[in-house]
Every structure is written in structure tokens, then in C-alpha cells.
N, C-alpha and C positions, 0 to 999 in steps of 0.2 A: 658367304663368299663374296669378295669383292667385285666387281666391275673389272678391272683391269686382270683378275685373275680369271672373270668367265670369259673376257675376250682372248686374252694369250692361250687357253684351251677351246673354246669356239675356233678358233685361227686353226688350231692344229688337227684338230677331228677335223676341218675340212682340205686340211691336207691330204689326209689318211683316206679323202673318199674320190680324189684327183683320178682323172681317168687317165690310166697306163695301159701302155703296150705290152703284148704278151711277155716279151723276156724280160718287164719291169717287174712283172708279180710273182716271187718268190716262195718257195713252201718248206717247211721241216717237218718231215712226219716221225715218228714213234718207230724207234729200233729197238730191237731189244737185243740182250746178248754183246754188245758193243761201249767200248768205253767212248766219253767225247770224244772228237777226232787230236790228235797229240797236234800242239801248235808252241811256237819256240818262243812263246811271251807269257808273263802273268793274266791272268784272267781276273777282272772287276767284281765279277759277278755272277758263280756258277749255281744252277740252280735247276729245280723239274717243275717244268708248265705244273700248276695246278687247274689252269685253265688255255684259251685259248690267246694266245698272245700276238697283239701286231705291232710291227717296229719299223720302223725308218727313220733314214738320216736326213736332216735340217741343212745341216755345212757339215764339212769334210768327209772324213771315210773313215767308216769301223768296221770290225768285223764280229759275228757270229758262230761260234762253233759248235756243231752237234754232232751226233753219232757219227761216225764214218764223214763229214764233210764240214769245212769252213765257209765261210760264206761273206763276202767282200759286198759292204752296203756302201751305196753312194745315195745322192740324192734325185730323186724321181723314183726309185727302186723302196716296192713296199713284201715286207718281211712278211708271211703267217705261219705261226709257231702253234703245230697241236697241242693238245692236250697229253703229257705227261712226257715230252720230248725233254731230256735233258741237255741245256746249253749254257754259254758262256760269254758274256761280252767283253772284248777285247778291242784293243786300239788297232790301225791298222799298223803296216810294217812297210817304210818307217812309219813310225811314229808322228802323228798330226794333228790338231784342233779337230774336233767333232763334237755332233750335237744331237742324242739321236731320243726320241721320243715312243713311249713305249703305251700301247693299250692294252690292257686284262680283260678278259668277257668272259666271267665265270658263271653260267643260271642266270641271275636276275643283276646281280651288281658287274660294276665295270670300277676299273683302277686305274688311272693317266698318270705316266711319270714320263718325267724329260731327266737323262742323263746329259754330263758333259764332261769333258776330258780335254784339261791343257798341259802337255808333255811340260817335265819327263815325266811328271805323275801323278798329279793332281785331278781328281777324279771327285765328281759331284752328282750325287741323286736328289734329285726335286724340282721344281713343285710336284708333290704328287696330290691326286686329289680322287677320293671312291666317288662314284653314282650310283646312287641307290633306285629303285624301279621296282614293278610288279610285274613288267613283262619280259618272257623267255628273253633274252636279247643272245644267250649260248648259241642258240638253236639257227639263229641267222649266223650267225663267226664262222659255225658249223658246219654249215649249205658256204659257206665263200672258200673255206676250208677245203673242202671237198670238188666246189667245181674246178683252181687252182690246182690241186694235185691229180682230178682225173684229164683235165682239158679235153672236154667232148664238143663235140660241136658248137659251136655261140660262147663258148665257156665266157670269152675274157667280158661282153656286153653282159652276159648274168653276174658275173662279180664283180663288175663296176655297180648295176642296179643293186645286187646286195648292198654295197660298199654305202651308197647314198642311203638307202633306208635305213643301214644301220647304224650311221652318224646323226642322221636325221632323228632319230630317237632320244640318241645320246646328249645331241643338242636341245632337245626341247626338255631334258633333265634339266642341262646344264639354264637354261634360262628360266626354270621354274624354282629356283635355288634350290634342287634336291642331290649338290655337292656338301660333301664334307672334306676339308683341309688336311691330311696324313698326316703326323710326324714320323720322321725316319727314326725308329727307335734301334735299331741295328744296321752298323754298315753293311752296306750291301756286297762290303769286299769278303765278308765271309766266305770261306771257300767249304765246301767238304768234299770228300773223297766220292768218284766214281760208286762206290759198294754202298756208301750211305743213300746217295741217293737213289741207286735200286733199291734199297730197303724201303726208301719213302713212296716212290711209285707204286711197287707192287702190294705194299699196305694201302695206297687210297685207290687202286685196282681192287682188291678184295671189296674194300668198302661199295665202292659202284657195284659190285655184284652183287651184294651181299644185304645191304642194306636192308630190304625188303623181309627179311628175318629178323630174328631178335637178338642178332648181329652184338656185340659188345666190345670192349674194349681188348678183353683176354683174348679172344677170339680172333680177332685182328693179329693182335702180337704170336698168339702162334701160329697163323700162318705164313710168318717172315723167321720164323725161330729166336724172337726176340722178347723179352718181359714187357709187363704193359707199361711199369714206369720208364724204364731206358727206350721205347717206341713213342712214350706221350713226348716223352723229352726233345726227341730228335727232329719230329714234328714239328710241333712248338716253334722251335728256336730256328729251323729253314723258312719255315711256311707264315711264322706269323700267326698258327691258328691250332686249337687242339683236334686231336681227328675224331672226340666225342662233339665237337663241333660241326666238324665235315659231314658225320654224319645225321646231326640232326640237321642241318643243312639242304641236305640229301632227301632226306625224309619231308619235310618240310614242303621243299619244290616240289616232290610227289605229290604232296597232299594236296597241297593248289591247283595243282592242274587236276588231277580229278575231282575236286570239288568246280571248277571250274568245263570242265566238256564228259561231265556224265552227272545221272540223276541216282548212284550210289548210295547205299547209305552210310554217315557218317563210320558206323560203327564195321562198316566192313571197308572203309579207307582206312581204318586205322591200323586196324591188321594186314591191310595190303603193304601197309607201310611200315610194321614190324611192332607193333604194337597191340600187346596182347587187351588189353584193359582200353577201354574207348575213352574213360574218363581222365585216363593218365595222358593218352592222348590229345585230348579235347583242351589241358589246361597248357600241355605245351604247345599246342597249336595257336591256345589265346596269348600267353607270352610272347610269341612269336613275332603274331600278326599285327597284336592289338583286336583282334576281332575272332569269337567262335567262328570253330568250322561252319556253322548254319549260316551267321551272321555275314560271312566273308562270302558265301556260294550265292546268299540273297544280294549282296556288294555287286560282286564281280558281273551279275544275272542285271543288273537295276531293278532289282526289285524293292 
């Protein structure tokens, strides 16, 4: 990754950690049972958090639409989008130059993209760039997530402090070169239908529950009343990612962390984490990592 390319993302995580006033910090949480909210424009970009997403606008004004609400972004004004909310980005009305930059904080990796949009239609995704990591960084989005949508007492000083440690992380990725460069391999003007994407949440819903068994691909698909091929597929082709992936994914982050804050033994992390054979376990774990389960718990210990 270039120089110029860790500064224009450097720049921008320290946007995203800018300390705002209460009615600047934004939340969309998880509805169920409701379609996006109806808005009288085309939509760029509809889609369901597979993780926790933060967004703000640079210059001009766009909008956000989620269940039951629209949501009017300017600049100072920072977006947090739960996990599994479905939304849409839209221009605003009228129509105007905007520039709005978008963070993914899924487990351990994170995703930067900057959209822009010059009427009447021209619509742009990128740079996008992953970060890759071995620490929780969900788990902070999570806690900022939560303090933003309960607002208890100190709220808005706890999630500026989240806000800086968890750019702070994200920066010292970013200047350690552990960015990789995206290519947009699908426009992102894909649209699908409201029902598709409850099919897609409430299948990576089951997964989070379920994982911990010997959970499979069939297994998934009936619980949405869908075949495994026509579910791999629909996956896929929203998400970027197969949900035999999601959930070794899934499994994976499990394993880490217990091998990491307990003295367990391998062979009964493996089956915590749906895995009947310890050795089937132990080589997907080294695939993974790069490192056996032993190997990674002696790593993470310095031992």
C-alpha cells in the first residue's frame, strides 16, 4: 500500500474519531418484520450489515435508509450501523455532490471504502482497502454501538474514548502495512429485494447461534426454507463471501479467544466449536492461522 494511499485513510479514521456532540452521533439498530423505509429515489446501494458499519459524510449531503427511518447525513454527523440492519444509500433530495466514507468492523478485520456521487448519476465506490488484525476490534464497535443507542449517563465521553482507541488500532494497522487494496468486483448498485435480504440475515442469524454445533450448510438452508445451492448463491453474490466461510469464520474467532483467556484443552475447544474430531479441527485451525492451536496459545501467552 502506498503512502499516499495510508495517508488519504489515516486522514479519514481520524475523522471517524472527531469528538461530536450528542445529536451528531447517530444509531440504526436491527428491526425486524419491516421493509426499508419507502423513499422516492433510486437506491446505490442496498444491502444487510454483515457487520458493524460506520459512515459519514466528507462534503455534501446523503442519505441512509433503514427500517422504518431515513436518515439525512451531513458533515460533522457520524453514522453507527448494527449488525444485520438493512440499508440503502441514497443521494440526498435534491440531488447534490457528496462524499461519504464508509468503516466495516467485522471480528478481527475491518473494510474502508469512500463512495461519491456527482448528479444526475454518476456514482463511485473506492478506494476500498481490508485490515487485517488478531485483535477483537467487533467487540469495541460494539461497546460504541451500544453506548450511542442506550445514552446513559457520560454516554457521548465513552464513545468518543471508544472512538479514539478504536482508530487508534486501526491506524497502527494501517502503518504497519497490514492493508490490502479491494477490487470492486460487483457494482455496488446491485439492488435485491427486501425478502432476499431477510433470507440473508436470518440465515447468518441461525449461523451465530448455531455455529457451535455441527451446524452445516443443509442445515442453514432449512432453516430459511431454501436449498443449500440457491442460499450458497445468494450469499455469495450480496456478501462477497460463502456462508461455509461465515462460519468457519465464526468458529475460528471462537477458537482464538479460548485458546487465548483459558487453559482448555485443545480437543475440547474443538467441539465447543462444532467440531467433532480434534485433528479435523487442529489442521483447519493451522490453515487459518498459520499456526497450531498449541502453537498460537504459546504465541498469543509469549511463550
Amino acid at each position: 500500500m502506498g503512502c499516499p494511499e495510508r495517508r488519504f485513510f489515516e486522514a479519514r479514521l481520524r475523522q471517524m474519531a472527531a469528538d461530536r456532540s450528542a445529536g451528531s452521533l447517530l444509531h440504526a439498530a436491527a428491526s425486524s418484520g419491516r421493509d426499508v423505509a419507502d423513499t422516492q429515489t433510486s437506491s446505490f446501494y442496498h444491502h444487510v450489515s454483515d457487520c458493524h458499519e460506520f459512515s459519514f459524510v466528507t462534503d455534501g449531503k446523503a442519505r441512509v435508509a433503514t427500517p422504518g427511518q431515513v436518515i439525512d447525513l451531513t458533515p460533522g454527523q457520524l453514522l453507527v450501523i448494527e449488525r444485520g440492519v438493512e440499508h440503502d444509500e441514497l443521494p440526498a433530495d435534491p440531488r447534490s455532490n457528496y462524499t461519504m466514507f464508509w468503516c466495516g468492523v467485522g471480528n478481527t478485520l475491518v473494510r474502508l471504502d469512500q463512495t461519491t456521487y456527482l448528479p444526475p448519476s454518476t456514482y463511485r465506490a473506492g478506494p476500498t482497502l481490508e485490515l487485517d488484525g488478531r485483535t477483537d476490534v467487533e467487540s469495541i464497535a460494539a461497546a460504541i454501538s451500544s453506548e450511542i443507542r442506550r445514552r446513559d449517563w457520560n454516554w457521548r465521553d465513552s464513545t468518543h474514548g471508544l472512538l479514539i482507541y478504536l482508530t487508534s488500532l486501526l491506524i497502527r494497522r494501517l502503518r504497519r502495512g497490514s492493508g490490502v487494496p479491494l477490487q470492486v468486483t460487483e457494482s455496488p448498485a446491485v439492488c435485491a429485494n427486501p425478502r432476499t435480504w431477510r433470507v440473508i440475515r436470518d440465515a447468518l442469524q441461525f449461523c451465530d447461534a448455531n455455529f457451535r454445533h455441527s451446524v452445516r450448510l443443509e442445515d442453514v438452508a432449512a432453516s430459511v426454507g431454501y436449498s443449500p445451492s440457491h442460499l450458497s448463491r445468494l450469499v455469495s453474490r450480496h456478501l462477497g463471501h460463502s456462508l461455509s466461510e461465515h462460519l468457519h469464520e465464526l468458529r475460528m474467532n471462537a477458537a482464538k479467544h479460548s485458546l487465548e483467556q483459558s487453559d482448555r484443552a485443545v480437543s475440547d475447544i474443538a467441539r465447543s466449536v462444532g467440531y467433532a474430531d480434534p485433528s479435523n479441527f487442529s489442521h483447519a485451525f493451522t490453515r487459518s492461522t498459520g499456526l497450531s492451536p498449541s502453537a498460537y496459545r504459546q504465541h498469543r501467552h509469549g511463550l
